[in-house]
N, CA, C and O atoms as CSV, one atom per row, in Angstrom:
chain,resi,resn,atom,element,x,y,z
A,1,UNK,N,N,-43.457,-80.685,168.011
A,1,UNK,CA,C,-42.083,-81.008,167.617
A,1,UNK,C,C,-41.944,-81.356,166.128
A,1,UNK,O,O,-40.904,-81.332,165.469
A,2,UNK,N,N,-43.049,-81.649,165.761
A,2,UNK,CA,C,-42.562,-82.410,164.204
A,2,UNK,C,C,-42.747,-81.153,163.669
A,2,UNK,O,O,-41.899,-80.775,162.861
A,3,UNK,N,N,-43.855,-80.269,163.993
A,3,UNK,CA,C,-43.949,-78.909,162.824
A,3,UNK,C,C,-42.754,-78.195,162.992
A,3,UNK,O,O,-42.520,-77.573,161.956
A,4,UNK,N,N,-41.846,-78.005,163.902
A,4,UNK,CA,C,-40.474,-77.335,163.979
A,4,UNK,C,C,-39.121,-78.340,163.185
A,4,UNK,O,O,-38.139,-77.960,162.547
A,5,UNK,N,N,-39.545,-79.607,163.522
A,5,UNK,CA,C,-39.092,-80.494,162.829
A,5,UNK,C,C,-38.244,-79.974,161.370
A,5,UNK,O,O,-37.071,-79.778,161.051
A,6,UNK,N,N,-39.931,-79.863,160.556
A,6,UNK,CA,C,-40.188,-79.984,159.274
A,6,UNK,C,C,-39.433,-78.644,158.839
A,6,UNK,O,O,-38.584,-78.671,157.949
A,7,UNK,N,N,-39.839,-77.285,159.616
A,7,UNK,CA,C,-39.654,-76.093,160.000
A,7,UNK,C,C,-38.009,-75.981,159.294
A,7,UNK,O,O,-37.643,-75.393,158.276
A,8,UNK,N,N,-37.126,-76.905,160.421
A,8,UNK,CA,C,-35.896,-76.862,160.491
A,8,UNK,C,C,-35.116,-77.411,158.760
A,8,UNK,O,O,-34.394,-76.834,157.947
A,9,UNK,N,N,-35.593,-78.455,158.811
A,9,UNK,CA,C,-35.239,-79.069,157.929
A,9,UNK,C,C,-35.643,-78.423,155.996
A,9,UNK,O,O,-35.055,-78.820,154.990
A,10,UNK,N,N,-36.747,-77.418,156.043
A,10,UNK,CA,C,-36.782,-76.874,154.878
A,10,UNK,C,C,-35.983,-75.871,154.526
A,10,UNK,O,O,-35.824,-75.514,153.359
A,11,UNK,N,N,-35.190,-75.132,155.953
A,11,UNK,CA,C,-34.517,-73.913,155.601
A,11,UNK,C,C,-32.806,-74.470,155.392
A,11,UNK,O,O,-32.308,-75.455,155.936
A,12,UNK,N,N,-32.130,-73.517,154.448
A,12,UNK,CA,C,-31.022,-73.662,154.629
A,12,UNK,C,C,-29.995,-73.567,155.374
A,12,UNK,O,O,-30.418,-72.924,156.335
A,13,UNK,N,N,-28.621,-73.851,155.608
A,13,UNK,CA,C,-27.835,-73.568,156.465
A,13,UNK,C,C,-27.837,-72.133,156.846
A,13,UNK,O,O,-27.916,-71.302,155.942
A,14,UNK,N,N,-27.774,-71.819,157.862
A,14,UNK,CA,C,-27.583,-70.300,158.072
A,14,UNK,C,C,-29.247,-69.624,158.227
A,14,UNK,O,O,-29.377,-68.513,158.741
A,15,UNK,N,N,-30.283,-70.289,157.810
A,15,UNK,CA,C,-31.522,-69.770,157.213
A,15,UNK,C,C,-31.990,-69.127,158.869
A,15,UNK,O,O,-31.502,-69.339,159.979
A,16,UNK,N,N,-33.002,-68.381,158.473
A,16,UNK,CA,C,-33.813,-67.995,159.968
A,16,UNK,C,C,-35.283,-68.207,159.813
A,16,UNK,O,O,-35.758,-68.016,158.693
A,17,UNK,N,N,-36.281,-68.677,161.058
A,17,UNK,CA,C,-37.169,-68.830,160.874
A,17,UNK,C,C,-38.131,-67.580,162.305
A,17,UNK,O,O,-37.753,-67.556,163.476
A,18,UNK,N,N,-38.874,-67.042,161.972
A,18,UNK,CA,C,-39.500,-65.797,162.866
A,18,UNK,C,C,-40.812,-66.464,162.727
A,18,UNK,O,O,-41.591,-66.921,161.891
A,19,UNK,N,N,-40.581,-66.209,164.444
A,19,UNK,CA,C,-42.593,-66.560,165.108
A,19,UNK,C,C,-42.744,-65.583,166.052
A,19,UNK,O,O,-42.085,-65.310,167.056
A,20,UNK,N,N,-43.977,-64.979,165.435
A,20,UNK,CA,C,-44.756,-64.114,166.179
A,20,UNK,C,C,-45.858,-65.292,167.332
A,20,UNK,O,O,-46.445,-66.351,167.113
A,21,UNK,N,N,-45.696,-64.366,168.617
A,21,UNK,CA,C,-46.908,-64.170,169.820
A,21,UNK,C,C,-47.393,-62.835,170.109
A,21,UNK,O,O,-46.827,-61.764,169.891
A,22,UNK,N,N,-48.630,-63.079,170.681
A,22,UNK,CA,C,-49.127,-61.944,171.266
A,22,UNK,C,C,-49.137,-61.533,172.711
A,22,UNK,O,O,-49.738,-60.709,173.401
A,23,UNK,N,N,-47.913,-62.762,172.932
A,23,UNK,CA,C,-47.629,-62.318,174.769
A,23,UNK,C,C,-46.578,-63.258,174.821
A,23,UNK,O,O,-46.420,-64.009,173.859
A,24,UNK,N,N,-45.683,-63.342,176.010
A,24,UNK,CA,C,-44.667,-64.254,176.377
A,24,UNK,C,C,-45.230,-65.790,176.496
A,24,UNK,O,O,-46.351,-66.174,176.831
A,25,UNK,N,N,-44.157,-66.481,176.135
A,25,UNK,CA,C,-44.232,-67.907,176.530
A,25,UNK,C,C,-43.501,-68.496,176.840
A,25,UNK,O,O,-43.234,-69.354,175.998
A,26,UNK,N,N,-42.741,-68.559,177.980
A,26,UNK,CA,C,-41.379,-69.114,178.317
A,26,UNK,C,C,-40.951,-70.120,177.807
A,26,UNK,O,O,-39.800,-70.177,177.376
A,27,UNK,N,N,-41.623,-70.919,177.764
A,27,UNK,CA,C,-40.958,-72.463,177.368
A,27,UNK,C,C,-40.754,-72.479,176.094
A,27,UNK,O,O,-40.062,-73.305,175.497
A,28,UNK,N,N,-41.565,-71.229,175.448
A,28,UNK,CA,C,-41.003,-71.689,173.392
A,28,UNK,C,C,-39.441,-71.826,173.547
A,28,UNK,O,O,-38.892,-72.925,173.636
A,29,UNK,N,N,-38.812,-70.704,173.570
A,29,UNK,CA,C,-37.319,-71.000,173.245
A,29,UNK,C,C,-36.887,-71.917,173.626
A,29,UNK,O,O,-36.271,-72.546,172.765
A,30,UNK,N,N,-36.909,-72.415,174.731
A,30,UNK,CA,C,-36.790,-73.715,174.487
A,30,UNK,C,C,-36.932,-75.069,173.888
A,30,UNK,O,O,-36.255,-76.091,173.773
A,31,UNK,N,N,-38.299,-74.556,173.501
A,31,UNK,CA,C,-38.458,-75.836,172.906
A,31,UNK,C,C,-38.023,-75.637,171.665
A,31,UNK,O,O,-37.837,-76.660,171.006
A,32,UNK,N,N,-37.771,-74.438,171.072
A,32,UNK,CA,C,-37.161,-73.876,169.772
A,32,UNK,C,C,-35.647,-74.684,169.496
A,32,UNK,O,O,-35.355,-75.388,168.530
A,33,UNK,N,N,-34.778,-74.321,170.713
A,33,UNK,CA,C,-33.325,-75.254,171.116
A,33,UNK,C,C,-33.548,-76.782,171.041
A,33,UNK,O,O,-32.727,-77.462,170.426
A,34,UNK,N,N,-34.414,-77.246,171.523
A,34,UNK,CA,C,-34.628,-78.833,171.780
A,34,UNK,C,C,-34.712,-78.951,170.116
A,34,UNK,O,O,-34.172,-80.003,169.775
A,35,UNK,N,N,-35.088,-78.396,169.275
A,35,UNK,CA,C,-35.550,-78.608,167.929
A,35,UNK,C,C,-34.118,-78.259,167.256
A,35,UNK,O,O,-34.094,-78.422,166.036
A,36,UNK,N,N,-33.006,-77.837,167.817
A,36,UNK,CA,C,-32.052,-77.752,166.731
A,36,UNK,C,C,-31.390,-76.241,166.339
A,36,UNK,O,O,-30.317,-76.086,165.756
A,37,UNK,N,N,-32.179,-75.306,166.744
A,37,UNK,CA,C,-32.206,-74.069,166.613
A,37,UNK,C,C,-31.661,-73.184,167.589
A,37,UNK,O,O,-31.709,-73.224,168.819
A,38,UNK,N,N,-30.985,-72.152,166.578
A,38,UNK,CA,C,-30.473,-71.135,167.767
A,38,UNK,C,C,-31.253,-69.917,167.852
A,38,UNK,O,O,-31.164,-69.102,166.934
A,39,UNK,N,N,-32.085,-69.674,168.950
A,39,UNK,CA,C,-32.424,-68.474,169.709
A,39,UNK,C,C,-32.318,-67.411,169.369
A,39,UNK,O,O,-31.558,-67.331,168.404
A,40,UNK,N,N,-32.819,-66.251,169.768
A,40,UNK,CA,C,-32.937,-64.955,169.724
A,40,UNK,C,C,-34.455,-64.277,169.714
A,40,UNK,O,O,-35.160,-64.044,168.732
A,41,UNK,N,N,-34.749,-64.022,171.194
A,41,UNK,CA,C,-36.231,-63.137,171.399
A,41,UNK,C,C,-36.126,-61.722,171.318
A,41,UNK,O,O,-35.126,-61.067,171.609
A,42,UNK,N,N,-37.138,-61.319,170.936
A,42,UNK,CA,C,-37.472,-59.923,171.172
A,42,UNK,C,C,-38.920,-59.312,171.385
A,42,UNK,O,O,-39.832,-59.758,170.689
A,43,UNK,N,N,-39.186,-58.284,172.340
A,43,UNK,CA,C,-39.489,-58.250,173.170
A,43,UNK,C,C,-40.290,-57.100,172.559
A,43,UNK,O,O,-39.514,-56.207,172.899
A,44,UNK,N,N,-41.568,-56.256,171.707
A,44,UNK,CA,C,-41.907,-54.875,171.578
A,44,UNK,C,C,-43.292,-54.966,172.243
A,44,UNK,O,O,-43.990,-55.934,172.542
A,45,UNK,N,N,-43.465,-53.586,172.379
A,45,UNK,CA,C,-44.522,-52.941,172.500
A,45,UNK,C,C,-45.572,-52.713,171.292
A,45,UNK,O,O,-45.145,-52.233,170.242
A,46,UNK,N,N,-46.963,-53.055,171.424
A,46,UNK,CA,C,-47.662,-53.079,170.068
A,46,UNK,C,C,-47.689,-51.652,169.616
A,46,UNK,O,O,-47.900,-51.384,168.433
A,47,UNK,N,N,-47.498,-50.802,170.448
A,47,UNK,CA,C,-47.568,-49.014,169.978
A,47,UNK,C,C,-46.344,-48.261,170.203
A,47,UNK,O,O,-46.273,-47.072,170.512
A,48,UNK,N,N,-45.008,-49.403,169.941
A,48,UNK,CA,C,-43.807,-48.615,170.118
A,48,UNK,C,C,-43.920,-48.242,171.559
A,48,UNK,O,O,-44.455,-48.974,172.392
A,49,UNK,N,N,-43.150,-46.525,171.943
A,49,UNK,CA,C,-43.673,-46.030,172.907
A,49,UNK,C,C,-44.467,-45.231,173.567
A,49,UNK,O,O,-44.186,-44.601,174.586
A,50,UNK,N,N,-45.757,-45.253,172.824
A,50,UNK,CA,C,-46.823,-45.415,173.711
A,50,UNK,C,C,-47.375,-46.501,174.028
A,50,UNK,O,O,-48.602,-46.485,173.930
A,51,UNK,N,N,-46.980,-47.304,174.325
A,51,UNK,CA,C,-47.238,-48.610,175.488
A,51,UNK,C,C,-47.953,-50.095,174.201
A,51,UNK,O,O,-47.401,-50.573,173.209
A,52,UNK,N,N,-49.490,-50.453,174.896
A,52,UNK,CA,C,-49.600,-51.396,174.387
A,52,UNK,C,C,-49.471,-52.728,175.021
A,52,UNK,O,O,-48.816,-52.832,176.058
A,53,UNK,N,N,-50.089,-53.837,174.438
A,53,UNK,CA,C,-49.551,-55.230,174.815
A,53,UNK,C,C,-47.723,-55.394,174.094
A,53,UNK,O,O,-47.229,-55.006,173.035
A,54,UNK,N,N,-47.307,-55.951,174.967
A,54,UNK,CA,C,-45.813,-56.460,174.703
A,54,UNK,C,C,-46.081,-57.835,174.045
A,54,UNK,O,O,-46.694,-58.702,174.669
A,55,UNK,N,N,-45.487,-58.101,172.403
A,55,UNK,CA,C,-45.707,-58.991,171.406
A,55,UNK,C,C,-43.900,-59.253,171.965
A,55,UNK,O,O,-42.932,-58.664,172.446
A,56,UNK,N,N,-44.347,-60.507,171.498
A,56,UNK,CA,C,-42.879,-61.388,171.156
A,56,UNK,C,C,-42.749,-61.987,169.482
A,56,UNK,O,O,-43.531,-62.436,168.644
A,57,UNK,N,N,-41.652,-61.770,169.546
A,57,UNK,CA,C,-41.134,-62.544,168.282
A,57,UNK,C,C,-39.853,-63.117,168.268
A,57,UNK,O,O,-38.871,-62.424,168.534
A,58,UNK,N,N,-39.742,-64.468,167.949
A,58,UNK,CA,C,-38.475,-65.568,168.105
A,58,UNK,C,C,-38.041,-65.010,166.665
A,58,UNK,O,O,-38.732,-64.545,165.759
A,59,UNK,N,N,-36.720,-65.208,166.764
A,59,UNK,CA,C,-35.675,-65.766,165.528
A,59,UNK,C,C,-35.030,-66.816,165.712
A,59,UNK,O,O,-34.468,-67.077,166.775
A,60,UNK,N,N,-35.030,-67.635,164.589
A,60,UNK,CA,C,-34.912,-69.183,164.799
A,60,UNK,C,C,-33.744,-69.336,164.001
A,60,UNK,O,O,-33.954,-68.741,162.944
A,61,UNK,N,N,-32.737,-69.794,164.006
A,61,UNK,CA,C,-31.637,-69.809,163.237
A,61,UNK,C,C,-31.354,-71.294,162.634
A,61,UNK,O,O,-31.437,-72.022,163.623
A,62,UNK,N,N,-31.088,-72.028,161.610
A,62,UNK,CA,C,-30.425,-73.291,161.611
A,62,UNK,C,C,-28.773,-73.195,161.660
A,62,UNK,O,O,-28.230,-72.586,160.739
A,63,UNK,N,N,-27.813,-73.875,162.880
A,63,UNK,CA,C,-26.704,-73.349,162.578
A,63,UNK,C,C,-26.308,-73.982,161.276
A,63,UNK,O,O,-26.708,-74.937,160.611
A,64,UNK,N,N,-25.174,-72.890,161.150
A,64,UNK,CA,C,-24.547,-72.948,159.926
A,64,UNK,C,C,-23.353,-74.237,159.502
A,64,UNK,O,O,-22.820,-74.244,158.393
């Protein structure tokens, strides 16, 4: 919590913050929200479409 904390508090209004995984984790976005932040996952394939592990990446928003 404090590294999202800190996270939040260096970016500007409006700013976005992007975190890469190398697989799902349900509870981040959430805990992304508990921190202040607005949401947005996405969901790829490491080889496009030819398949691959499915990577996640958050967008972290500070509202504006």
């Amino acid at each position: 919590p404090r590294g999202l904390a800190a996270s939040r508090a260096a970016l500007r209004s409006g700013g976005a913050l992007a975190i890469w995984s190398a697989g799902p984790l349900p509870a981040f976005p959430k805990r992304l929200g508990r921190a202040g932040f607005l949401v947005a996952e996405h969901a790829e394939r490491a080889r496009g479409k030819r398949g691959g592990a499915r990577h996640v990446v958050w967008v972290a928003r500070k509202a504006a």
